[in-house]
C-alpha positions in Angstrom: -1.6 -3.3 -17.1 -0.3 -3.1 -14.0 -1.5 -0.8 -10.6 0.7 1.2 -7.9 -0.9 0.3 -5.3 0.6 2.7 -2.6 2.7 5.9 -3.3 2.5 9.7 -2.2 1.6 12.1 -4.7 1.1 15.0 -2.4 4.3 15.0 -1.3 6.6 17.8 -2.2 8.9 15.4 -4.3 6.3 14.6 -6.5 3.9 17.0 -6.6 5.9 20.0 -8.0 5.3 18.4 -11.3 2.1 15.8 -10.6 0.8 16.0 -14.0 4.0 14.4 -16.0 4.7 12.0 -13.3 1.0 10.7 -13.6 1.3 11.0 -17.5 4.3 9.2 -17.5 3.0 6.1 -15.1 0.2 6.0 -17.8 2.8 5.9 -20.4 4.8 2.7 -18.6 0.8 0.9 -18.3 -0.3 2.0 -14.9 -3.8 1.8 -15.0 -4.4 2.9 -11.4 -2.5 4.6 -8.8 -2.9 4.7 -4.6 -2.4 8.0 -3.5 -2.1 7.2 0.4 -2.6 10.1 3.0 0.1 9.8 6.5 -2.0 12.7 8.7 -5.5 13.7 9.0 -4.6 17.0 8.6 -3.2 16.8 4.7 -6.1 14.2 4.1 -7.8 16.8 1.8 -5.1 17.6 -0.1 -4.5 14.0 -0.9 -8.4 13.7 -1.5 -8.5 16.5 -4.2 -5.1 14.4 -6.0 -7.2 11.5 -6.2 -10.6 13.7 -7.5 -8.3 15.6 -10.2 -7.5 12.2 -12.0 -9.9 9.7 -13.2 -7.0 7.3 -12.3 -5.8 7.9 -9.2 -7.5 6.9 -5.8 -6.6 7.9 -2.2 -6.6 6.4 1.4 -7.6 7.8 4.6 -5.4 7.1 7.7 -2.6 7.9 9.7 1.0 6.8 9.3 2.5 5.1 12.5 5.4 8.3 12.7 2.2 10.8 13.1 0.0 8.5 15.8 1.7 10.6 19.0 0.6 14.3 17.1 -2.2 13.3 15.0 -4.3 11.4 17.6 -7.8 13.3 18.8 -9.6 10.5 16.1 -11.2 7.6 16.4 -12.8 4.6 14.4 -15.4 6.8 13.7 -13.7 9.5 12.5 -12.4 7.7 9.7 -15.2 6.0 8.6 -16.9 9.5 8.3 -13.7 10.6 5.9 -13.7 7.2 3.9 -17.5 7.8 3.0 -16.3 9.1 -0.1 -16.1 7.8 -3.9 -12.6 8.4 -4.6 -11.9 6.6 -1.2 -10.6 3.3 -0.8 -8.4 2.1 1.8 -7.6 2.2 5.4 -4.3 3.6 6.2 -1.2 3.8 5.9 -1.4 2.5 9.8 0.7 0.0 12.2 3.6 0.0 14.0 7.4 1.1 13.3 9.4 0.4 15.8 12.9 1.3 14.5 12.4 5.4 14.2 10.0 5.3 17.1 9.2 9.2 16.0 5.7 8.0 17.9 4.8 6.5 21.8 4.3 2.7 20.7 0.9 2.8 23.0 -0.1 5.4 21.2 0.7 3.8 17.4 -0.8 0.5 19.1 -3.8 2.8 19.8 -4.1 4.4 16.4 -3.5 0.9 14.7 -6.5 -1.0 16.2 -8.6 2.2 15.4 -7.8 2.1 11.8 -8.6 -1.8 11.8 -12.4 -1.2 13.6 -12.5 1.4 11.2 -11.8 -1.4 8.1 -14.1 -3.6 9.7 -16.8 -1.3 9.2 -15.9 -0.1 6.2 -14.9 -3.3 4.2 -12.7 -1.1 2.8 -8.8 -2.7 3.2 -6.9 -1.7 6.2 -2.7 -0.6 4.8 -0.2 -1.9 7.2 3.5 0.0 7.8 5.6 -2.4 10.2 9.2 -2.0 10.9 11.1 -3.9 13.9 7.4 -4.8 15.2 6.6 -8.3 14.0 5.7 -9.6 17.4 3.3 -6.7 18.1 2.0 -6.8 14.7 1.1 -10.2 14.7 -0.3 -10.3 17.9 -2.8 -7.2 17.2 -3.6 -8.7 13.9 -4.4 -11.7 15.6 -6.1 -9.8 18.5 -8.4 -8.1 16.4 -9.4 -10.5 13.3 -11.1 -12.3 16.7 -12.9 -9.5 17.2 -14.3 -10.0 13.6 -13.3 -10.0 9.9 -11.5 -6.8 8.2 -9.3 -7.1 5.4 -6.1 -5.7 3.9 -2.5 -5.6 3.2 1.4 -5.5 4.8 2.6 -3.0 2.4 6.2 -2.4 1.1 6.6 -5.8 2.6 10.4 -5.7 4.5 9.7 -8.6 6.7 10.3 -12.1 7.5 8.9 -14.9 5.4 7.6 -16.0 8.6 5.8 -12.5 8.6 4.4 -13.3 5.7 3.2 -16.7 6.2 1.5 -15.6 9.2 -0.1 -12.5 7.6 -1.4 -14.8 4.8 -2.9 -16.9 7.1 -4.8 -14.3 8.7 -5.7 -13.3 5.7 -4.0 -10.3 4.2 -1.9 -9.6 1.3 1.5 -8.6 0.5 2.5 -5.8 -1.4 5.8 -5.6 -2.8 7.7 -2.0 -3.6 11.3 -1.5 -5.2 13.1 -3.0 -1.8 12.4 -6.7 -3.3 14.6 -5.4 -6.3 17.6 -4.5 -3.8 20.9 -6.2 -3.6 21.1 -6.9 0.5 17.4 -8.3 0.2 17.4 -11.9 0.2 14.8 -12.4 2.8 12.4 -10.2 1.0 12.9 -11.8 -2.1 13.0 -15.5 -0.4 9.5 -14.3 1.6 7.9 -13.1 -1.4 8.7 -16.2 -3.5 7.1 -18.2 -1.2 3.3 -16.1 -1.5 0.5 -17.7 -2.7 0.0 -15.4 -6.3 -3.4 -14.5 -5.5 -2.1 -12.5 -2.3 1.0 -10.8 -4.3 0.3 -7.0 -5.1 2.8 -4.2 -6.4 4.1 -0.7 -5.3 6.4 1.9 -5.4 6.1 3.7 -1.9 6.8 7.2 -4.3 8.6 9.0 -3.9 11.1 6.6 -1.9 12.8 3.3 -2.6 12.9 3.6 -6.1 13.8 0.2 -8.0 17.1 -0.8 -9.7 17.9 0.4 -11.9 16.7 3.8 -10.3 18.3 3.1 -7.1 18.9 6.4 -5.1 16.7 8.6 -7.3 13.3 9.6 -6.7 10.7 7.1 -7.4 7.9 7.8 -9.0 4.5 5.3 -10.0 5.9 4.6 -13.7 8.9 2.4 -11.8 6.9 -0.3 -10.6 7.0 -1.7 -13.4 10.9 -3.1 -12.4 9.7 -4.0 -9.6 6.4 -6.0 -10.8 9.6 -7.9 -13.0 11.8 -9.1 -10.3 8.2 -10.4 -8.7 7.9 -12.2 -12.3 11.1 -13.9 -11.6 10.7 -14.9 -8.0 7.3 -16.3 -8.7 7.7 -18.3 -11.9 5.1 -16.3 -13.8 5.6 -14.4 -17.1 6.1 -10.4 -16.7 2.4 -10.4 -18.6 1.0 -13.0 -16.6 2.2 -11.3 -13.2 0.9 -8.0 -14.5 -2.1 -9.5 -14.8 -2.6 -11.3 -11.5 -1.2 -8.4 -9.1 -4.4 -6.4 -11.1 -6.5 -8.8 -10.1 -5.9 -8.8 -6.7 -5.7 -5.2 -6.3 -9.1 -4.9 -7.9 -10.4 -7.9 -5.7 -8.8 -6.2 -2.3 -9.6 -2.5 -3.3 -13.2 -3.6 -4.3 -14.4 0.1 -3.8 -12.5 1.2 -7.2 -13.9 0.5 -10.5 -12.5 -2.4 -12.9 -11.2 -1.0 -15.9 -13.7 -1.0 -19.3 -11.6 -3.8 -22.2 -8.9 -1.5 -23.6 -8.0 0.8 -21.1 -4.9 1.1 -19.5 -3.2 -0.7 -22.5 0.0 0.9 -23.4 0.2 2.9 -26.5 
């Protein structure tokens, strides 16, 4: 089995026709998908994705693009909106630096509220960076002295330094199709160098699908090319990597239930 572990099923890309796309993840052995909301706003409409399936959780949060229009939260406004069953993470948050659609004092802002927010949720706090490694080390580093939190560099684009230094604090790297792409040597050398208890898997639907999907939409049944590149770049067996990228999702997303023996084989 394996787990998408951050896509966007609200958007319009995937949600004119949510019930094959979800049916055909389940088909491919996705056992559980990470709906992840972007603005406070939409937040219930991602919410009632993740109540309609038994399979599919959601996030609360708000992407780094939004932080200049969405602010008027804090801390505590999210840990109100992640006091919910079918809510699990902290995000998507952090800094991008290369649109700069948002003030960086203001995604600097939003980005330490989401992590006081983890902090005192437990829940995992999702990280977006792009063109910010300085600043997202250094407000990593910043805040896990202010206490423990815990969570993730998803759709990891980075450095390996990034990653070693994100490991080291702590978090985990989640890998989406970009690992599978030509011009991404560093991605690929960065991610074989993870320790496999910190690897996790994504497709970032409905963007950067996989080879061999290149260029089309991307929906939660492709990660399944990407979980086999990570196979190769980490020396474990597709089966084997399948099963340890479970595993840590289940460890870092504590708040969602393991799966009963049987389910989420595929038929």
């Amino acid at each position: 089995m394996l787990v998408d572990s951050h896509c966007h099923l609200d958007f319009p890309e995937l949600a004119a026709e949510l019930d094959d796309v979800v049916a055909r993840a389940r088909r491919a052995g996705v056992g559980r998908m990470v709906t992840i909301c972007t603005r406070l706003d939409q937040f219930e409409r991602v919410r009632a994705i993740a109540e309609r399936f038994p399979d599919v959780y959601c996030s609360v949060g708000v992407h780094p693009h939004e932080a200049g229009d969405d602010w008027g939260y804090d801390a505590a406004t999210l840990v109100a909106l992640a006091d919910h069953p079918k809510v699990v993470g902290i995000g998507e948050t952090g800094l991008d630096y290369y649109y700069e659609h948002s003030p960086r004092e203001a995604q600097q802002r939003s980005f330490r509220a989401h992590i006081a927010a983890a902090r005192t949720t437990g829940l995992p706090v999702i990280v977006h960076t792009r063109d910010a490694e300085p600043d997202t080390v250094a407000i990593l580093e910043e805040e896990r002295a202010r206490g423990p939190f815990r969570g993730l560099i998803h759709c990891f684009s980075g450095s390996p330094q990034l990653a070693e230094k994100c490991v080291a604090l702590g978090l985990s790297i989640s890998l989406s199709g970009i690992v599978t792409f030509k011009k991404a040597e560093a991605v690929r050398t960065a991610a074989a160098r993870v320790p496999h208890d910190r690897l996790l898997v994504e497709t970032d639907a409905p963007y950067l699908a996989p080879v061999p999907h290149r260029g089309k939409r991307n929906e939660p049944a492709f990660v399944v090319h990407t979980a086999a590149v990570a196979a190769q770049l980490t020396g474990l067996a597709p089966e084997a990597l399948a099963e340890r990228t479970t595993e840590n999702f289940f460890a870092l997303f504590a708040k969602v239930p393991r799966l009963p023996a049987g389910e989420g084989e595929t038929p």
